[in-house]
C-alpha positions in Angstrom: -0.1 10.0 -12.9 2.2 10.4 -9.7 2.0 8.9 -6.5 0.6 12.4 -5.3 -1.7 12.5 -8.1 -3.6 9.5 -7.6 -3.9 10.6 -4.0 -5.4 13.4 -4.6 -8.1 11.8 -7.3 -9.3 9.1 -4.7 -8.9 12.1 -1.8 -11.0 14.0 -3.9 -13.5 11.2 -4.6 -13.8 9.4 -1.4 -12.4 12.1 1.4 -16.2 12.8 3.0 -17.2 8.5 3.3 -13.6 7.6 4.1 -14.4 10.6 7.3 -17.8 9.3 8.4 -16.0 6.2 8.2 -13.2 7.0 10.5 -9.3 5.6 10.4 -10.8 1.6 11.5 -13.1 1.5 9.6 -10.8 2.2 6.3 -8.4 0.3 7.3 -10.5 -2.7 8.4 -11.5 -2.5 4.1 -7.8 -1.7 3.2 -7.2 -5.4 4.9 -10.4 -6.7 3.1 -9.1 -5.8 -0.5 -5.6 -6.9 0.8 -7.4 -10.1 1.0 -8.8 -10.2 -2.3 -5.5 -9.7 -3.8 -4.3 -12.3 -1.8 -6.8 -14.5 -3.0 -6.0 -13.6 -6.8 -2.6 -14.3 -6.2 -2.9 -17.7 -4.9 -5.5 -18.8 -7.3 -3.3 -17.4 -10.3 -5.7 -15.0 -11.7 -4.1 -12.9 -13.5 -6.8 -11.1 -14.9 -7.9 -9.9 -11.9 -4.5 -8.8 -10.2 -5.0 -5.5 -11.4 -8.1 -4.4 -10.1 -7.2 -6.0 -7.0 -3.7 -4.3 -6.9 -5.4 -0.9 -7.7 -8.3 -1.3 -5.3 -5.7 -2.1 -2.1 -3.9 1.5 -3.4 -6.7 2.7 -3.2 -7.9 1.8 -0.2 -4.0 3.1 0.9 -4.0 6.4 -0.6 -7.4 6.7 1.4 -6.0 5.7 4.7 -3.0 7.7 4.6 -5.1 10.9 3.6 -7.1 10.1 6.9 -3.7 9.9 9.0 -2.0 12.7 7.5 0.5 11.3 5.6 1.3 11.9 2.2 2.1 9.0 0.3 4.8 10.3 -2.5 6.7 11.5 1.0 6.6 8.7 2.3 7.5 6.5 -0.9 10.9 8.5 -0.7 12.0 6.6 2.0 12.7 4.1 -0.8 14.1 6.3 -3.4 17.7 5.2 -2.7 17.4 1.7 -2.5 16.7 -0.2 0.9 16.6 1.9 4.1 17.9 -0.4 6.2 21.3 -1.9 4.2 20.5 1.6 1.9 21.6 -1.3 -0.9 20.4 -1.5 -4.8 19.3 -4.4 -4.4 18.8 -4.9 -0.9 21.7 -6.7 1.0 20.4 -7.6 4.1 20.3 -10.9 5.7 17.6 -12.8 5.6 16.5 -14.9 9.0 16.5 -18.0 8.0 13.2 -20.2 6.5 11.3 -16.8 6.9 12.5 -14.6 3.8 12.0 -11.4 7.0 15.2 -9.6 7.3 16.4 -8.9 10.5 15.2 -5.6 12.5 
């Protein structure tokens, strides 16, 4: 399944709640599931990561179908390697003690 794909399944399965819903109120449960995943994470449990990592791309593909955007678009912003340095891996410098590179 593409990127395109799998926004078009959850566009096609969730498009009329995630409306009545509005762009907030998606978001506000994109940040919610972003949160569970968190939570997985820290706690190391593994067998949950993926349900957790497919519900927040969910929630995403959701979001950006409410915006306008389309995801596989936008994920070619990274198809070259990092858009800032444009390096494979990325070269940029790091600020220090904050792993955030530079804007």
């Amino acid at each position: 399944m593409t990127i395109g794909e799998f926004q078009q399944a959850i566009r096609a399965t969730y498009l009329e709640k995630d409306r009545r819903r509005g762009v907030d109120g998606t978001f506000r449960w994109l940040v919610e599931e972003t949160g569970e995943l968190a939570r997985a994470i820290r706690r190391g449990e593994r067998r949950n990561l993926e349900e957790e990592f497919s519900d927040v791309f969910a929630w995403l593909a959701s979001l950006a179908s409410l915006s306008g955007v389309n995801l596989e678009q936008a994920a070619l912003r990274y198809a070259s390697g990092c858009p800032k340095c444009g390096g494979v891996p990325c070269n940029c410098v790091e600020r220090p003690g904050t792993g955030v590179s530079p804007s």
